[in-house]
C-alpha positions, 0 to 999 in steps of 0.5 A: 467462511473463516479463514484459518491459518493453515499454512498461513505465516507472516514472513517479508524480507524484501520488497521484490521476492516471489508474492505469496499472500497479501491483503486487499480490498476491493472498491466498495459502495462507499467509494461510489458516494464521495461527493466533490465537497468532501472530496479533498477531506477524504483524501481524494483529488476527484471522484470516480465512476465506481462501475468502471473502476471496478469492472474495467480496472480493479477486477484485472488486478484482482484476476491477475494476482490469482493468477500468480497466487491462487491459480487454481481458484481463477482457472476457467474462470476469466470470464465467470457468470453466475446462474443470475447471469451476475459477472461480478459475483465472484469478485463481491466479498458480501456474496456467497459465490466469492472467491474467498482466497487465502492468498489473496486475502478480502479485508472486508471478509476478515472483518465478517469473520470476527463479527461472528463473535458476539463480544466482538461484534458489540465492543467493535460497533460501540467503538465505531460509533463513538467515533461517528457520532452514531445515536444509541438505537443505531448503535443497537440496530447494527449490533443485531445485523448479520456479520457479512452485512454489518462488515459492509456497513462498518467499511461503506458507511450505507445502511442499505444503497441509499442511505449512509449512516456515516462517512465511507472509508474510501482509502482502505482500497489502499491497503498498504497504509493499514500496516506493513509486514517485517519479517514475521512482525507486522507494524500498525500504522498511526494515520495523519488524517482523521478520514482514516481513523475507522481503518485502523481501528478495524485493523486492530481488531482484525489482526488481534482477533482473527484465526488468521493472525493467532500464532503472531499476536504477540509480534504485531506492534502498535506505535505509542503516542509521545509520552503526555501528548495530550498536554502538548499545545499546537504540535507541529507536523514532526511532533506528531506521532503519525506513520503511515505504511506507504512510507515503509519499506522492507528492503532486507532481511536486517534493514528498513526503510521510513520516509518521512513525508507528508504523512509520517512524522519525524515522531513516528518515525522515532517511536518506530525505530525505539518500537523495532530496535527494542524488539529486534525486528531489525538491525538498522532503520534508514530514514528518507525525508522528502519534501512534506507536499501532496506531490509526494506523499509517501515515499513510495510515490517516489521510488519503488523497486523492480529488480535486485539492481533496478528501481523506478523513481523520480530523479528530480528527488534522487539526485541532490547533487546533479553537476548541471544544476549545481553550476547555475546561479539558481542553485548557487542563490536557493534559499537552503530552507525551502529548496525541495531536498531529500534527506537520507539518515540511517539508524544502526543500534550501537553505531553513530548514524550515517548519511547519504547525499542521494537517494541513488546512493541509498539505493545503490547500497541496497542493492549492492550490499544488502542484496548482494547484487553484482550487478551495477544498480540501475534507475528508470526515471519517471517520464523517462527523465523528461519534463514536464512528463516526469513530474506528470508521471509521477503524479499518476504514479509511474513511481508506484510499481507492485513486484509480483516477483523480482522483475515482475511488476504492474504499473498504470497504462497512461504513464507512456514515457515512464513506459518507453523508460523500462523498454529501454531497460530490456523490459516486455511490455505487456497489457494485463488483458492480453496477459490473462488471455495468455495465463487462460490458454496456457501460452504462458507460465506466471511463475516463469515470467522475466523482466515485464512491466504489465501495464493495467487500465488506470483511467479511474483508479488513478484518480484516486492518487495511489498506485498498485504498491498502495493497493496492497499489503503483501503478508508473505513474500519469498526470501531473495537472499 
């Protein structure tokens, strides 16, 4: 089944107004493959038990977003079982009994549907095994294979549940770093490591191809490499043009934020910039640079945003200038160069650029001038400012909320002071099975809910070194303002 683009736009202007539509994917078999030597390759820290992590936490969160964005494919259906008595059919994008939401929107099927199209299918399968390394006759053998199993065999790597042909694409499950909706423009992203190679050229031929993006081919933007890269020897981190979409951020409607991190450089973020302010995407671009350490990342393992005056964020980052630390001789007596600092620099076509001293302070200025908020700006601290349970928290990403609406968000059961945090802030704690009992039995309205942190099972997922902000790539948001 095609998705079309019926009623379908791309419009982001924050990162908390009402959720409408986004891209996920679901963990695949390939997941399920990742060996320990190769973990680390592949951009895990472990490896995970795919059945628990599909049917003990992944399908809650994908039964909890129909909930909120397609209710009426969900309802009654909590608990589905087909006629094989399979309770996982309606979760499979390769089976014929899968939701197949335009909401909540299955990779995986996107890349079914333009594998129908036979020019497609054999220049995407010529270009993947290039990359792969794939011999001639294979090359042929996946061309005559259906769409729906050929879109399975491109994303896991197994030809059949045994046999691989190539490496899987575990962090396509992050769907966030593929790309990331800006106004009506959708930004491609130039991935770091080469483990994520495959994702982006499936992304590329998804959005160029797809019914679904047609009316927004002309705004979907790709960042060039630096002018003869190629002769360039040795290039350091910064010079290499790499952006990844976990360090983007659509905070308003005119204003953008680009970390540079681990895996975006200071390259990317300037070919990102010349790319928007050229199209008029938007009229100023901050750029939050934080330590390059696989503690963090991607700044959205540092601070997300809840409400219109409330982030989540880990105040060991925030604060450059905390009174108490300035007045010890360890802070007096660091080295400058290898103190872990935040560096905050915004980019406003025609002004010269301005700085902030902290990330609070970025922050504050969002929400109060961008987002008009009339509300003092509030933080809750990860570990709830407490070491070493800030640190701890982080790691298995307290910081890494998804808003479903403003106050409305999803976080990861085992950060239990990050939890303690947010109901010192007013908010209700809720766990997502007793939630969607709630939604079943119409005890509660989704669209009606205020102030929750819902709390979803993480014991595998957050092996995998992402949270729910990473697992998601909204395409349509409601306007706040």
């Amino acid at each position: 089944m095609i998705l079309n683009n019926q009623d379908f736009k791309l419009d982001v202007t924050s990162e908390i107004g009402t959720l409408r539509a986004l891209l996920v994917h679901s963990p695949d078999s390939g997941l399920g493959k990742v060996v320990p030597s190769k973990a680390q390759d592949w951009l895990f820290e472990d490896i995970v038990h795919l059945d628990t992590m599909r049917r003990n936490e992944y399908d809650y969160y994908i039964k909890l977003l129909m909930y909120f964005l397609d209710p009426d494919k969900i309802k009654g259906k909590l608990d589905y079982i087909d006629d094989e008595g399979n309770n996982r059919s309606f979760f499979k994008p390769d089976h014929p009994e899968f939701h197949s939401s335009n909401k909540v929107i299955e990779i995986q099927t996107l890349l079914a549907d333009i594998l129908i199209e036979d020019d497609i299918r054999k220049k995407l399968v010529a270009a993947v095994c290039a990359i792969e390394g794939c011999n001639y006759r294979l090359q042929l053998q996946l061309i005559d294979t259906p769409a729906r199993e050929l879109a399975k065999i491109i994303i896991s790597g197994s030809l059949n549940n045994d046999e691989m042909i190539f490496a899987p694409i575990p962090n396509l499950i992050f769907s966030r770093d593929i790309g990331i909706t800006i106004n009506n423009f959708m930004l491609l992203n130039k991935p770091a490591k080469k483990a994520r190679a495959r994702e982006t050229l499936l992304v590329r031929y998804i959005f160029f191809n797809h019914p679904l993006f047609e009316d927004y081919r002309d705004n979907i933007l790709e960042i060039p490499e630096t002018v003869q890269h190629f002769l360039r020897p040795g290039e350091e981190h910064d010079e290499k043009t790499t952006l990844e979409g976990g360090d983007v951020m659509m905070v308003s409607p005119d204003h953008l934020l680009i970390g540079c991190s681990e895996r975006t450089s200071v390259s990317g973020a300037n070919e990102a910039i010349k790319l928007l302010f050229e199209n008029k995407v938007v009229k100023k671009v901050t750029i939050v640079k934080i330590p390059h350490k696989r503690d963090y990342m991607h700044i959205d393992t540092v601070f997300t945003q809840v409400k219109r005056n409330v982030w989540v964020l880990l105040r060991s980052l925030a604060n450059n200038n905390d009174d108490d630390e300035a007045n010890e001789p360890n802070a007096w007596f660091a080295d400058k160069k290898t103190k872990d600092k935040t560096e905050i620099v915004q980019f406003e076509k025609g002004k010269k650029p301005k700085t902030y001293d902290s990330l609070e302070e970025l922050l504050s200025d969002i929400s109060e001038n961008d987002l008009e908020s009339k509300k003092k700006t509030k933080f809750i601290y990860s570990g709830n400012d407490t070491f070493p349970y800030d640190a701890r928290e982080q790691w298995t990403d307290s910081c890494n909320l998804l808003a479903l609406k403003e106050g409305v968000v999803l976080g990861y059961d085992r950060n239990d002071k990050t939890v303690e945090s947010f109901k010192k802030h007013g908010f209700e704690i809720i766990k997502v099975a007793d939630l969607l009992q709630k939604f079943e039995n119409n005890e509660l309205d989704p669209q009606k809910m205020k102030d929750t942190l819902i709390l979803m099972p993480s014991a595998e997922l957050s092996r995998a070194r992402g949270g729910f902000h990473c697992m998601s790539m909204p395409v349509t948001r409601e306007k706040v303002l």
